[in-house]
C-alpha positions as CSV (number, residue, x, y, z in Angstrom):
1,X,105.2,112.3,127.3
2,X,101.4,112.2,127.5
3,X,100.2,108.6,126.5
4,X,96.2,109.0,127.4
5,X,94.4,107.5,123.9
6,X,91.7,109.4,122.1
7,X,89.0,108.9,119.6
8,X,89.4,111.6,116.7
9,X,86.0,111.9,114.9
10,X,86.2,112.6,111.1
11,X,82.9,113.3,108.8
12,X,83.7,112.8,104.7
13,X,81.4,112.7,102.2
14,X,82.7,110.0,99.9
15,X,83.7,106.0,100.6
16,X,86.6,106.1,98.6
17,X,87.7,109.5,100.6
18,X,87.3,107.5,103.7
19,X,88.7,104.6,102.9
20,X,92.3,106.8,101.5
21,X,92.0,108.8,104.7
22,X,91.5,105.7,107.1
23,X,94.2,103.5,105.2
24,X,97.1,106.2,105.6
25,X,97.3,107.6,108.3
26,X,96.9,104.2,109.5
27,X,99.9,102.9,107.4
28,X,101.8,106.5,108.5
29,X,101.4,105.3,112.2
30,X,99.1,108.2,113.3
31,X,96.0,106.5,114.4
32,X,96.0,102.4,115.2
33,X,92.8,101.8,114.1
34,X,90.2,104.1,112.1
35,X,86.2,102.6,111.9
36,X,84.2,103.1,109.1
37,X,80.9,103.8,109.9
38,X,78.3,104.6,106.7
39,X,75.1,106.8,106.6
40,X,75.6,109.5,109.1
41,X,72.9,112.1,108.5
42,X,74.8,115.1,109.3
43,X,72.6,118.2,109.6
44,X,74.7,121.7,109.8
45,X,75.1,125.8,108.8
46,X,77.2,126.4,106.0
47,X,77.9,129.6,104.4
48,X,74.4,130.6,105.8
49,X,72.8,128.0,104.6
50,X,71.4,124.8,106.3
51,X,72.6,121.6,104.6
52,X,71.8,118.2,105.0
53,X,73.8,115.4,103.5
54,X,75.0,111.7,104.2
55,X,78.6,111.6,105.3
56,X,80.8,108.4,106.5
57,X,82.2,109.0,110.3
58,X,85.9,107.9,110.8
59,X,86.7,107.2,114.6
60,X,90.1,107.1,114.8
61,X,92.3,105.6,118.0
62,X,95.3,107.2,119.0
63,X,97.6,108.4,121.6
64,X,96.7,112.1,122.6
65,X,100.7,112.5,121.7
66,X,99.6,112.0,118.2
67,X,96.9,114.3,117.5
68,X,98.6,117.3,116.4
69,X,100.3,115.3,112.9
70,X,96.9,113.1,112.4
71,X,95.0,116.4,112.3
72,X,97.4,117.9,110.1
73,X,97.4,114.9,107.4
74,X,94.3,114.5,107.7
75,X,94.0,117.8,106.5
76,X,95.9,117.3,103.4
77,X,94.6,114.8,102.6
78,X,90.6,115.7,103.1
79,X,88.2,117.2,100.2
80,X,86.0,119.8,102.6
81,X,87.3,123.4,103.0
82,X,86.7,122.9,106.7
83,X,86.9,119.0,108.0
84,X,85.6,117.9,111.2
85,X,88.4,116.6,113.6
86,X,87.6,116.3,116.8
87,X,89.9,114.8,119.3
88,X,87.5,113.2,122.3
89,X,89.7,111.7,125.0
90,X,89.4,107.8,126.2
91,X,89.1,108.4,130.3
92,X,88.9,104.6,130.3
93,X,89.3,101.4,128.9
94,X,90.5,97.7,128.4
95,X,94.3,98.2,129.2
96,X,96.1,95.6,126.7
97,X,94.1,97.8,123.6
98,X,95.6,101.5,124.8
99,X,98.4,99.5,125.0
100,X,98.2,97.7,121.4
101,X,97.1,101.8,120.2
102,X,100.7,102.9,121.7
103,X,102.1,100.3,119.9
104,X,100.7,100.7,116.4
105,X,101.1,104.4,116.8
106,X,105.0,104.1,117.1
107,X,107.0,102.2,114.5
């Protein structure tokens, strides 16, 4: 089994949607920890138009193993019609916090 840790990046628009997406799939064991971070100015093309708005970025850490479910919840549980998630891999990092990731990631 593949136990490399990535960072899953996750734009929504509103704090309360962050703070539901963050809090389960952290309670469901998918990621092991999910920052927060406010007042991303997103720029991007949507339905041919170019939009601008202020989103909340979710950084999510969890085993590479686990990506496939987190994407999927997060997709159930996420308000846009198509939500970022982006899986960027860790290629290093302080050992005993992959290790606390692999931990938290499986109850």
């Amino acid at each position: 089994m593949d136990d490399t840790c990535c960072v899953v990046m996750v734009t929504v628009g509103d704090p309360d949607e962050a703070q539901r997406i963050a809090s389960d799939v952290v309670k469901e064991h998918l990621a092991a920890c999910c920052n927060m971070i406010p007042g991303v100015s997103s720029v991007f093309r949507w339905q041919g138009q170019v939009c601008r708005e202020k989103e909340i970025l979710l950084l999510m850490k969890t085993p590479r193993a686990k990506f496939e479910a987190l994407r999927q919840r997060v997709l159930e549980l996420h308000s846009y019609d198509v939500p970022e998630v982006i899986a960027l891999p860790i290629e290093k990092g302080h050992t005993p916090y992959l290790d606390w990731v692999r931990v938290e990631t499986n109850p």
